[in-house]
C-alpha positions as a Python dict, from the first residue, in 0.01 Angstrom:
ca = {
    (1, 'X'): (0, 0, 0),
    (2, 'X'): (170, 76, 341),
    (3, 'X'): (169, -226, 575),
    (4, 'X'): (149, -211, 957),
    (5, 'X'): (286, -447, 1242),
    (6, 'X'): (327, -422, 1609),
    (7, 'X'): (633, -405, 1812),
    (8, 'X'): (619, -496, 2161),
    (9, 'X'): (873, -472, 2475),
    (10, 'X'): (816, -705, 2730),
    (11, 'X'): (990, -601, 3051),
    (12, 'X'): (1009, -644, 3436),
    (13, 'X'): (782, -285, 3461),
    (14, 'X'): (600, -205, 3194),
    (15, 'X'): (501, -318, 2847),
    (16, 'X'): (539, -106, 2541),
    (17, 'X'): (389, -185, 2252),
    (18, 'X'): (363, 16, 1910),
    (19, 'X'): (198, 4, 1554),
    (20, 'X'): (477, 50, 1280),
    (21, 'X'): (454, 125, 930),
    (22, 'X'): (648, -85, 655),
    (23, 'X'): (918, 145, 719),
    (24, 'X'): (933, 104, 1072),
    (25, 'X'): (801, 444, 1137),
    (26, 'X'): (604, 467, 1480),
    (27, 'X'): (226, 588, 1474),
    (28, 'X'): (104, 499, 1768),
    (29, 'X'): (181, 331, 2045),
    (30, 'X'): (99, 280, 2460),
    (31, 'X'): (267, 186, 2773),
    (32, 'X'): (88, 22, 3091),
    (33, 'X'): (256, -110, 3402),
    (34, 'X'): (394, -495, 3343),
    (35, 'X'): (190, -625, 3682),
    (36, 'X'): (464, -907, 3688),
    (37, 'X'): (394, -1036, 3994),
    (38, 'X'): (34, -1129, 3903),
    (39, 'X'): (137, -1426, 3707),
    (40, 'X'): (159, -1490, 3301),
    (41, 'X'): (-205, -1463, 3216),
    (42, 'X'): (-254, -1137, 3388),
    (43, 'X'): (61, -1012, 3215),
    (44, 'X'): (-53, -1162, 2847),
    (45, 'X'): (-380, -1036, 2940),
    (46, 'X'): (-219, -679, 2935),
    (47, 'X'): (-28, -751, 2667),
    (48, 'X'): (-328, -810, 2451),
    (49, 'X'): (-465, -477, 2591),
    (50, 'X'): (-198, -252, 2436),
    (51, 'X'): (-173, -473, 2129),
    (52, 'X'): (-618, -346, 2096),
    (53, 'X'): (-525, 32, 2171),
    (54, 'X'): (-266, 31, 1869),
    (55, 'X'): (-436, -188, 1637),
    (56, 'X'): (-760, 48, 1694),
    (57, 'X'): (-516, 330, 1588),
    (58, 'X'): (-422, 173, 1219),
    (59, 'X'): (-528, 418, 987),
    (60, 'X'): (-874, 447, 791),
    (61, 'X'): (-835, 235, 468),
    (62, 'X'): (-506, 50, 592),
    (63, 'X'): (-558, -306, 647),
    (64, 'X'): (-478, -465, 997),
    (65, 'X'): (-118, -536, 1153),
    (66, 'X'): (33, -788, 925),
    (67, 'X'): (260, -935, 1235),
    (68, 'X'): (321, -901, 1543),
    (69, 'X'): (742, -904, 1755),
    (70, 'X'): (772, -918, 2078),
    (71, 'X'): (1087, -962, 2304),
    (72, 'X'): (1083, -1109, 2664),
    (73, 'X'): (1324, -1100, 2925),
    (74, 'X'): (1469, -1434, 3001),
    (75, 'X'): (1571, -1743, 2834),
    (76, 'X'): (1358, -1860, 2579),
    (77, 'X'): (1316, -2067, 2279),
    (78, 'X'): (1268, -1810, 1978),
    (79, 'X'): (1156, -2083, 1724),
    (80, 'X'): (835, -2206, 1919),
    (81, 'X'): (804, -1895, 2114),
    (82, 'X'): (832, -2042, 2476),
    (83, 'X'): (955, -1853, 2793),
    (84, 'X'): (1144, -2058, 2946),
    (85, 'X'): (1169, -1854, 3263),
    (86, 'X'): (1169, -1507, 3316),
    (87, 'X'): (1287, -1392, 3705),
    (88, 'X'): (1196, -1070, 3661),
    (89, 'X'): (812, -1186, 3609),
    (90, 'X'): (641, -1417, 3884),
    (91, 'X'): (552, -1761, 3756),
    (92, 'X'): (707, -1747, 3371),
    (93, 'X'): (821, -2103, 3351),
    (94, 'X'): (772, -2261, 3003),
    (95, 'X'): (491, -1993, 2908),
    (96, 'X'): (414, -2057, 2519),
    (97, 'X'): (385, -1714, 2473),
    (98, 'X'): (408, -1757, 2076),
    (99, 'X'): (101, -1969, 2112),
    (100, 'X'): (-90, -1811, 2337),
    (101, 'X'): (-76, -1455, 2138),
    (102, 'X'): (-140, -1649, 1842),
    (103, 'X'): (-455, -1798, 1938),
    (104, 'X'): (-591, -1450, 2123),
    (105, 'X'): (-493, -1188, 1805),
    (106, 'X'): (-533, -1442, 1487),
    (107, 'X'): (-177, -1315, 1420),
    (108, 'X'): (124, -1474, 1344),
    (109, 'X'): (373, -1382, 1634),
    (110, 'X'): (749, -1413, 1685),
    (111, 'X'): (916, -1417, 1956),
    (112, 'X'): (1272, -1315, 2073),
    (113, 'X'): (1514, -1248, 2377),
    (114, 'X'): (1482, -849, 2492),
    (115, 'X'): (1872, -840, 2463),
    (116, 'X'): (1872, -950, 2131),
    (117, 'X'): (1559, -686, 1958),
    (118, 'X'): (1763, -452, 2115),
    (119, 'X'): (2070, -497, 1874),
    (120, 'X'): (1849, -585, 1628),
    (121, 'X'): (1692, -217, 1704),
    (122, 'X'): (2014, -54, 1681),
    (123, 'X'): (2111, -250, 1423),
    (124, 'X'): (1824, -153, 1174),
    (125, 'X'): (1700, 203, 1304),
    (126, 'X'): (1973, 314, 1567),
    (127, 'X'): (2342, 349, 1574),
    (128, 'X'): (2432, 48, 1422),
    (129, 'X'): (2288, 120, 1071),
    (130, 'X'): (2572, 45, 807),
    (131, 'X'): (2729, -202, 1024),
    (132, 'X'): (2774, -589, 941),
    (133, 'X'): (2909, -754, 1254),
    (134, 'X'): (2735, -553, 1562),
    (135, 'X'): (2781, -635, 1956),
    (136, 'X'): (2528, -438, 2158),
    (137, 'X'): (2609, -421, 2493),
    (138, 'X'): (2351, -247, 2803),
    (139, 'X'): (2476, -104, 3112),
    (140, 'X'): (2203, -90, 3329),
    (141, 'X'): (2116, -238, 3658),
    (142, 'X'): (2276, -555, 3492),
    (143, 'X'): (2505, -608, 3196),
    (144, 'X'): (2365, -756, 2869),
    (145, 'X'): (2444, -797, 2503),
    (146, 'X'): (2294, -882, 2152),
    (147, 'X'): (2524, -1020, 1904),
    (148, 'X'): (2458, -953, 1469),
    (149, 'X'): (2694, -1149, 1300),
    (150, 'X'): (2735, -1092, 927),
    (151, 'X'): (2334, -974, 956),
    (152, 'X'): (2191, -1211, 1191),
    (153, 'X'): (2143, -1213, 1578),
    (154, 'X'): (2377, -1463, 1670),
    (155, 'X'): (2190, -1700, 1966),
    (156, 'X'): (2471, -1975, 2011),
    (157, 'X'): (2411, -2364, 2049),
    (158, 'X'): (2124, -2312, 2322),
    (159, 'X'): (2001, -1882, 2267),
    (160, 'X'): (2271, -1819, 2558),
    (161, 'X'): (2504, -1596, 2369),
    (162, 'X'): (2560, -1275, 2450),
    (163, 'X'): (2603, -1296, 2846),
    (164, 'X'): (2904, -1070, 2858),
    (165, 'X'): (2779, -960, 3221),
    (166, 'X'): (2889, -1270, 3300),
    (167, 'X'): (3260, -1234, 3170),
    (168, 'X'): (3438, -1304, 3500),
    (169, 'X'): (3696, -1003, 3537),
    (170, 'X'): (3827, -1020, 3919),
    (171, 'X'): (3785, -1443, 4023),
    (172, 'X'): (3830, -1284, 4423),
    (173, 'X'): (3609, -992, 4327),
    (174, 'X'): (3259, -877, 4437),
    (175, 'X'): (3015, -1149, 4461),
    (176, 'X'): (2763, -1163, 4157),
    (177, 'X'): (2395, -1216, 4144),
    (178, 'X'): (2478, -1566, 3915),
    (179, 'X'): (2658, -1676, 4228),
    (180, 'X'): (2996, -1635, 4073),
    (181, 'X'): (3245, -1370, 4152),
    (182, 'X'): (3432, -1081, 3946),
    (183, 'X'): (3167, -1088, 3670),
    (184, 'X'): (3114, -768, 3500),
    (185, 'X'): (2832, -703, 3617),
    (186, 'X'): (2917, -709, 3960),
    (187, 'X'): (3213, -517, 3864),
    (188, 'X'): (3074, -206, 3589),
    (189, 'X'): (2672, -209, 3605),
    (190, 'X'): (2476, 69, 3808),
    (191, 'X'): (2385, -216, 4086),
    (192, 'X'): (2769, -221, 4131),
    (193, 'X'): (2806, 139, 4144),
    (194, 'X'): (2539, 163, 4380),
    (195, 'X'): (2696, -114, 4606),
    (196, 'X'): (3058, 38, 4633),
    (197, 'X'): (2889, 344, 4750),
    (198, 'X'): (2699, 179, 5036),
    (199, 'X'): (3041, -18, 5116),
    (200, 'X'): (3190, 331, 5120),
    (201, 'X'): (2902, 502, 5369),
    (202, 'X'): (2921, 229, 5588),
    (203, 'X'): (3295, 273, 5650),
    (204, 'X'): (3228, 647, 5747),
    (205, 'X'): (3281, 749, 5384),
    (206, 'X'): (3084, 894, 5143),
    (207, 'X'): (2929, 1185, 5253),
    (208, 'X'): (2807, 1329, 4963),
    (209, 'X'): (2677, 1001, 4814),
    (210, 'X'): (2429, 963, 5075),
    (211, 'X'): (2302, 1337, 5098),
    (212, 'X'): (2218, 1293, 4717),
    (213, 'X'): (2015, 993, 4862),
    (214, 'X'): (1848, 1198, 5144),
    (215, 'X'): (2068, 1050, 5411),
    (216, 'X'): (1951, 691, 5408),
    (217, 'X'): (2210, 409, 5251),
    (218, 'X'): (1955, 187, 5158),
    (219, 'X'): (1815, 488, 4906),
    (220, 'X'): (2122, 520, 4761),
    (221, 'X'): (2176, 404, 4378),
    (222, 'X'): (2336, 463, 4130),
    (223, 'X'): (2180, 771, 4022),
    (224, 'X'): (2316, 934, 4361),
    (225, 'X'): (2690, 862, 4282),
    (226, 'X'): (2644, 998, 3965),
    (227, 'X'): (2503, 1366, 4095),
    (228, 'X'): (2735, 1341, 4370),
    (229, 'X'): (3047, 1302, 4106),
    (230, 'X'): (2896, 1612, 3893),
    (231, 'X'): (2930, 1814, 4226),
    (232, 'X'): (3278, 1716, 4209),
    (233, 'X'): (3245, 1460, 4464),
    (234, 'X'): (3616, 1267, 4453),
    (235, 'X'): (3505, 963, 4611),
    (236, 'X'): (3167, 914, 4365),
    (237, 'X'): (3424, 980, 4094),
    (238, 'X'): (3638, 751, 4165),
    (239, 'X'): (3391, 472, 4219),
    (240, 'X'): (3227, 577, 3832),
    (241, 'X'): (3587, 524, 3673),
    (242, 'X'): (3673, 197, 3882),
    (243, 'X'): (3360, 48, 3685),
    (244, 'X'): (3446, 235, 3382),
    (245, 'X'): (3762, 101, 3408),
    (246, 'X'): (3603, -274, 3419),
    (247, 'X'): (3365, -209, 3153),
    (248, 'X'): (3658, -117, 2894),
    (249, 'X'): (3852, -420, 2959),
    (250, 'X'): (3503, -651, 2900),
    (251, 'X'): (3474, -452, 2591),
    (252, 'X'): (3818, -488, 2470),
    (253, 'X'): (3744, -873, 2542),
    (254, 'X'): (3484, -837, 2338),
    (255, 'X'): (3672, -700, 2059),
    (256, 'X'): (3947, -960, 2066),
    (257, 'X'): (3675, -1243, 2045),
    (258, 'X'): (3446, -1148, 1828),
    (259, 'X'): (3626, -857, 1589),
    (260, 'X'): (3326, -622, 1549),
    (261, 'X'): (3259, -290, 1274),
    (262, 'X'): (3035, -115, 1542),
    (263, 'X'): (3039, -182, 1935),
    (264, 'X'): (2741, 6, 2058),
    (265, 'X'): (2707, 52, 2417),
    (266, 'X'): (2330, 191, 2585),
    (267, 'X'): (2161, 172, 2928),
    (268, 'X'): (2073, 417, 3226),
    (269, 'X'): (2415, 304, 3387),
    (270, 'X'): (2580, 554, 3093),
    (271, 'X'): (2406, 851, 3256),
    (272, 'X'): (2664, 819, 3490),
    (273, 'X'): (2844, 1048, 3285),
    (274, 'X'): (3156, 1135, 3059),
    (275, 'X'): (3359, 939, 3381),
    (276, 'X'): (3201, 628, 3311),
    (277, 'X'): (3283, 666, 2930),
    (278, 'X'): (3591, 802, 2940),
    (279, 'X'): (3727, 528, 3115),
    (280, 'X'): (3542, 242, 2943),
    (281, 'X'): (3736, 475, 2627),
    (282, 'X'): (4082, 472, 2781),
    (283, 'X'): (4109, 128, 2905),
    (284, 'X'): (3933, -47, 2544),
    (285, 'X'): (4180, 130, 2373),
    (286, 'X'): (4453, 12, 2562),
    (287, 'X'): (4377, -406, 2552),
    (288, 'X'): (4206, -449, 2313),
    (289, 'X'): (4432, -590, 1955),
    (290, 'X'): (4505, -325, 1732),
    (291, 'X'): (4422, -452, 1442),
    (292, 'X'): (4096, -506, 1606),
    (293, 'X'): (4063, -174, 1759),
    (294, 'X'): (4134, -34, 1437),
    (295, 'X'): (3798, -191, 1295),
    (296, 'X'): (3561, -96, 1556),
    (297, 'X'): (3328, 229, 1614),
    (298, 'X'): (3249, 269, 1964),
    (299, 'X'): (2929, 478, 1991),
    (300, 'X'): (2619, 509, 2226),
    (301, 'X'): (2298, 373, 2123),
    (302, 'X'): (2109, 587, 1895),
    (303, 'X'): (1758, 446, 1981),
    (304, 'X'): (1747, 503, 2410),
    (305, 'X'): (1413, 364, 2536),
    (306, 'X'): (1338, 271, 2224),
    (307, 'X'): (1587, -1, 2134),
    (308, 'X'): (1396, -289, 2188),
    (309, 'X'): (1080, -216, 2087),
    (310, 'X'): (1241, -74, 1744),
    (311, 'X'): (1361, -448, 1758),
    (312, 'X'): (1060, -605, 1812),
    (313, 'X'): (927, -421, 1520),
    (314, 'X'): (1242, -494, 1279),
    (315, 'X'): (1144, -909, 1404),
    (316, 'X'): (786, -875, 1312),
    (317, 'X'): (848, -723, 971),
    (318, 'X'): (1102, -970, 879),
    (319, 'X'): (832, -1249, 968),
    (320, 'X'): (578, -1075, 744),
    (321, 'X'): (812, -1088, 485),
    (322, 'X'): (917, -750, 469),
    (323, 'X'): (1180, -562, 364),
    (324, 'X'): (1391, -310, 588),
    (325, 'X'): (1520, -14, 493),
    (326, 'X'): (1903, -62, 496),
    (327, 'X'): (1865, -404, 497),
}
């Protein structure tokens, strides 16, 4: 008989949750704004909500979700389920989220960093499938990555691995959100992009970058420099392979430390375009070890939007005892 758990994907605004079959097949599923700044019990109420429209969907004759996954932004303690804080949701500090779920849906629950279902997404059901030793890395409006190692998420000593945003690239460059400066983030994600564009507009520059914004800096984003470099825009273009150019040497760091089979690389910052790729390409391939670079695959993520709530499925049917295809 075909067994049924729910996936869910915590984030900063919305929450998507889905019912999965035992081979992680989707057949239903709902999204609702994330309300984070109404504090955690609004938010887990909401939670709970989409976790009743799927389970409502199981199908005649099935029995009930066996488990339920669910990844959170923030740092966290995946063993008892705890948020330990979250700053993209008001008030998540030391939330047993585990243990709350738990006691509302009679389910057993298991908890995990978004970063980390994410690989685990890829990993199972995206473009890491037939890999062993995975780094999954998101360009968005920050930098992130998920680490499998020989089959398992790899957390480190305290569940901090995995913060290659935080690889400092430039010590005297751009000022970081962490407080430090020259991290990759500051340096490759689209907040970056979007910031050396401002820079540029408010030195007289950057004309085209701020009509694709409608002519006010403080709309501009990253999304703007990217339409203004398909125009053929030199300045937008130039700002796109800068990062690019920052993002392949954090990757080829990446592939010196940690000698991957598959680097996957996702996130709305890639829309930038072939610029951004091209030179994350050119500049990997020129630091990183051969040897090393001779190992790797370097593809985009197979599962966009979807990543981390295919991981949050892959978590729950491992804790119901499961078996994954592939796995």
């Amino acid at each position: 008989m075909n067994r049924y758990v729910v996936g869910i994907d915590l984030g900063g605004t919305k929450i998507y949750t889905a019912l999965a079959d035992s081979l992680g097949r989707i057949v239903a599923e709902a999204r609702i704004p994330t309300g984070a700044g109404d504090g955690p019990e609004a938010v887990i109420g909401r939670i709970v909500e989409t976790y009743n429209q799927v389970k409502d969907l199981t199908p005649v004759g099935v029995a009930g979700p066996a488990a339920i996954g669910i990844g959170s932004p923030g740092s966290l303690d995946p063993v008892k389920g705890v948020v330990f804080r979250s700053p993209n949701l008001s008030g998540w500090n030391n939330i047993p989220l585990r243990e709350k779920l738990e006691q509302i849906t009679g389910l057993p629950v298991y908890v995990d960093n978004d970063a980390n279902l994410a690989a685990l997404g890829e990993y199972f059901f995206g473009a890491g499938r037939g890999s062993r030793h995975m780094v999954y890395v998101t360009v968005s409006t920050g930098i992130g990555a998920g680490l499998i190692l020989d089959g398992h998420i790899y957390r480190g000593a305290g569940g901090g691995a995995g913060e290659v945003g935080h690889m400092v690239l430039d010590p005297d460059g751009p000022l970081c959100g962490c407080g430090r400066r020259g991290c990759l983030e500051s340096l490759s994600s689209g907040t970056a992009m979007a910031s050396r564009a401002r820079e540029l507009v408010a030195a007289g520059r950057g004309r085209a970058i701020l009509r694709e914004a409608g002519g006010n800096p403080g709309d501009i984003t990253a999304v703007s420099v990217a339409k203004a470099s398909a125009s053929g825009d030199p300045e937008a273009t130039g700002i796109i392979s800068t990062a690019g150019d920052y993002l392949g040497m954090g990757m080829a760091n990446m592939v010196n430390l940690i000698n991957p089979d598959r680097l996957v690389l996702g996130g709305g910052a890639l829309g930038a375009g072939s610029v951004l790729w091209d030179s994350m390409k050119r500049e990997l391939s020129a630091r990183a070890l051969g040897s090393s670079l001779g190992q790797v695959k370097v593809v985009r993520a197979g599962l966009e939007g979807r990543s981390g709530l295919l991981g949050a499925v892959a978590l729950a049917l491992k804790g119901a005892g499961m078996v994954i295809p592939g796995e």
